[in-house]
Each structure stands twice: as C-alpha cells, then as structure tokens.
N, C-alpha and C positions, 0 to 999 in steps of 0.2 A: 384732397386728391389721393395721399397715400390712405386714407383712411376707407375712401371709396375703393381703392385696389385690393387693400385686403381684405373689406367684406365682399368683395366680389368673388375670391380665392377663398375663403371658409366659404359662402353659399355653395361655388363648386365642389367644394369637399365635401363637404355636407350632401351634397346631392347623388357622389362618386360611395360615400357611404352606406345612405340609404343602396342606392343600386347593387350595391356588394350583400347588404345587409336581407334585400329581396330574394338576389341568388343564389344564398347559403339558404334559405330558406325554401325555396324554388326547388333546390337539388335535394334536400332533407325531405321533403315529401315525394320527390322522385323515388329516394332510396328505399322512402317506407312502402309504399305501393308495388317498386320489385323485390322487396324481403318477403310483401303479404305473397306475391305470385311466385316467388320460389318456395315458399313455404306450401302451395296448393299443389305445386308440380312434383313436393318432395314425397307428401299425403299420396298422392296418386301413383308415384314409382313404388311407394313402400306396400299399396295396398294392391300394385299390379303385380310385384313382387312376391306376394303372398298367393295370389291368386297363381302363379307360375309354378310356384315350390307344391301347392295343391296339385295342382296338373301333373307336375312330378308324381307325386305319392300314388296318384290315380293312375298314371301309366305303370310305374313298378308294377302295382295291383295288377293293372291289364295282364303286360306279362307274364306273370305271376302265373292267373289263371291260364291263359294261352298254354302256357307250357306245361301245366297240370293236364288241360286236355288232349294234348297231341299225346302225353307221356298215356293218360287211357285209351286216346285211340288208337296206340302203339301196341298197347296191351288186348284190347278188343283186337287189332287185326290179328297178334298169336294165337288166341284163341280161336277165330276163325281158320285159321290155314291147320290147328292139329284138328279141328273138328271136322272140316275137307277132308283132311288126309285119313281119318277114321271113317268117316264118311263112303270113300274109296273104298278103304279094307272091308267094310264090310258088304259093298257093290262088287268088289270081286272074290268075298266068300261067297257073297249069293250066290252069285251067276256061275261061282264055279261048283256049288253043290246041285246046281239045275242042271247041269251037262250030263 
C-alpha cells in the first residue's frame, strides 16, 4: 500500500517534470523564433536608415542646387534691369536727337 503511494507520487513527478521539461523547451523555441524576427526588423530599420541618411545627402544636394540657382537668377535679373536702364538711355538719346 505504501509502496503503491509512492509510485503513484514519483509517476506524478515524473509527469510534473516531463511537463516542466516540455515548457522550457516550448519557450526556448519561442525565444528563437522572436530573436530570428527581431533580427529581420533590426536588418530592415538599419537598411531603412540608410536609405533616410541617403535622402539626406540628396536633399542637402537639392538645396544646394536651388540656391545656386536663385543666386543666378538674382544675377541674370541685375543684368536685366542695367541693360533696361541702358536701354532707356539710349531711347532717350534717340528721341532726343530726333527733336
């Protein structure tokens, strides 16, 4: 009788083990599987990252250019307004040597 009680109490251990011994194992391939997918989401921030810091360097660029050309068409329009104004001078030399 006491002999049947305590194989009854090791079978239950034994069993309380295994199921412990499942769930370590259970959770260890859990873990590996969210290591692989943080490892994919880490790939993709570093490589979205990179693609950002690009987009940087290409807008500096942009503006870069932008303001080289405002800075010539600041220049093209000086040029325009003394070539007007010479323009004039010489619209009312004419017209005042026709008089």
């Amino acid at each position: 009788m006491i002999s049947a009680g305590i194989e009854v109490k090791i079978n239950r251990l034994e069993s309380i083990v295994e199921q412990i011994g499942e769930a370590v194992l259970s959770t260890t391939e859990t873990i590996e599987r969210l290591a692989e997918r943080l490892e994919t989401v880490s790939t993709q921030l570093e490589t979205q990252g990179q693609q950002v810091q690009q987009q940087g360097y290409q807008i500096v660029a942009l503006c870069d250019a932008v303001q080289t050309l405002a800075e010539s068409q600041h220049n093209s329009l000086q040029k325009l307004n003394e070539l007007t104004q010479t323009l004039d001078r010489f619209m009312y030399l004419i017209q005042g040597s026709g008089d």
